[in-house]
N, C-alpha and C positions, 0 to 999 in steps of 0.2 A: 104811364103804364104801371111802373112798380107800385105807384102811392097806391094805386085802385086798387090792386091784389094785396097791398096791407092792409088796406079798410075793409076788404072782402074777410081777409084771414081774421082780421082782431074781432071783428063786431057781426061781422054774418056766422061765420062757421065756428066761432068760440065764443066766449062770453067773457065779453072784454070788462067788466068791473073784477071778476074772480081774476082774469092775468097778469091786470095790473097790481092786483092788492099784492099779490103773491109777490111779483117782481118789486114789491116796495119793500116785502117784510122784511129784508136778510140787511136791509140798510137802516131802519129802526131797531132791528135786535142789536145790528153793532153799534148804532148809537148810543143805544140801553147799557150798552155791555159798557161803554169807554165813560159815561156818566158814572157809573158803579165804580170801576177802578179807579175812578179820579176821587172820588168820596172816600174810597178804602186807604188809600193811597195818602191822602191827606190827613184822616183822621190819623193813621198810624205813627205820621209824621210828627200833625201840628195839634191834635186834640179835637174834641166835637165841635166846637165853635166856629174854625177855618175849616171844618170841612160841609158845616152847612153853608156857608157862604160858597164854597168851592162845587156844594151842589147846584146851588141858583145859576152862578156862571156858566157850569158846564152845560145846564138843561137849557139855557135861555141861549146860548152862543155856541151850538155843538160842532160849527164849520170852523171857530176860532181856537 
């Protein structure tokens, strides 16, 4: 019974590509956001070198 009324709510009475987008964006912005600190954060440390590398890791491996 519940599932039918979420399938009703998400795809009948709203437009479920726009809800989900939205619900994903705020978790790409913070991934954006902790890829950036982690560049800033190493260049300032260790120099441009370790922190391009420190951008590959961070963009390829953002859960780790």
């Amino acid at each position: 019974m519940i599932w039918g009324f979420a399938r009703r709510w998400l795809y009948r009475w709203n437009d479920a590509s726009r809800l989900l987008f939205l619900g994903r964006l705020p978790i790409v912005l913070l991934g954006a956001t902790l890829v950036v600190a982690v560049v800033l954060w190493t260049r300032a440390r260790f120099g441009a070198g370790p922190a391009a590398v420190a951008l590959v890791l961070a963009a390829s491996r953002p859960t780790s």
